[in-house]
N, C-alpha and C positions, 0 to 999 in steps of 0.2 A: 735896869742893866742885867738882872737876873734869866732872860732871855738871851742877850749877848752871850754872856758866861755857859750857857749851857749849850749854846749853837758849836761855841768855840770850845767847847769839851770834846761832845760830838765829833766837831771836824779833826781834832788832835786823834780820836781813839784811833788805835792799829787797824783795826778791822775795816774803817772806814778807808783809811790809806792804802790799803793791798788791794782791797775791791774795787775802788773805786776807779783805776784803769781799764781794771777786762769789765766793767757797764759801761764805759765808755766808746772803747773799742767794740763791743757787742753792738751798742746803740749805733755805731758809725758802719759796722757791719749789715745791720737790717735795712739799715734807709739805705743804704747804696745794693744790697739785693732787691729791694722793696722797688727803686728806681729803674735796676736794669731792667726786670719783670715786665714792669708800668711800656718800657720800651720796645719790648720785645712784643707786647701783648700788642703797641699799636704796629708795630710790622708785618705781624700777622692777622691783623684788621684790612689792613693796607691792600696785602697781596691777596687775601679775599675778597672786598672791594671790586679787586683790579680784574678778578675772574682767573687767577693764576693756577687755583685747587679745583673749577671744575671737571678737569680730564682724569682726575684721581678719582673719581666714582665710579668711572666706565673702567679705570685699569683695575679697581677692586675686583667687580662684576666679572671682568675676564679672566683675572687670577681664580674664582669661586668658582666660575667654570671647568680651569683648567683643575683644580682640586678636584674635584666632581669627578672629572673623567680618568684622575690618576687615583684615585680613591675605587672606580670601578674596573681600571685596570690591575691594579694588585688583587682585588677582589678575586680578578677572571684566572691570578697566575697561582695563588693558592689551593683554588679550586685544581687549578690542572696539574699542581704538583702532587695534589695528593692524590689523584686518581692515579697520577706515573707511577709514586710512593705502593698507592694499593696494588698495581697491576706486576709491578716488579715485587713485592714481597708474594703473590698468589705464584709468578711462574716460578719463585724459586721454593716456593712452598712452605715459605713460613711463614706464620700468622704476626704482625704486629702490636700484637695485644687490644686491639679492639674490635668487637665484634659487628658485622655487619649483617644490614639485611639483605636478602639478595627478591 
């Protein structure tokens, strides 16, 4: 009986009693995120299967494209502002504080 009596110490102590809610509710918390996941992972087995994400490699490809050529268009408009930048500080004839070569 000396086992009974000490289980039932155990289960009486406070500490036992206040915790032992939120592990429960924790516990009922992870299996039921644990489940949605498990659901979710197969919908998205499903719609790959099905060939539904193939046209998203070609939309990547033409976004990385389109990056590319707007990447080389600010290039082109920096370059031309500062030549505006340099050609209007030379006709009014002050120097910008950087020295060029000519």
């Amino acid at each position: 009986m000396a086992v009974h009596d000490s289980m039932t110490a155990v289960a009486e102590h406070s500490m036992v009693k206040a915790t032992t809610p939120f592990i429960i509710a924790f516990l009922i918390g992870a299996v039921s995120w644990m489940f949605s996941s498990v659901i979710d992972l197969q919908n998205q087995m499903t719609l790959l299967a099905d060939g539904k994400f193939a046209h998203l490699e070609e939309k990547l490809d033409a976004l990385s494209l389109q990056v590319e050529k707007t990447n080389t268009l600010v290039t082109d408009l920096r370059i031309a502002s500062s030549s505006v930048r340099y050609q209007t500080s030379e006709r009014a004839g002050r120097d910008d504080g950087t020295k060029r070569l000519h």
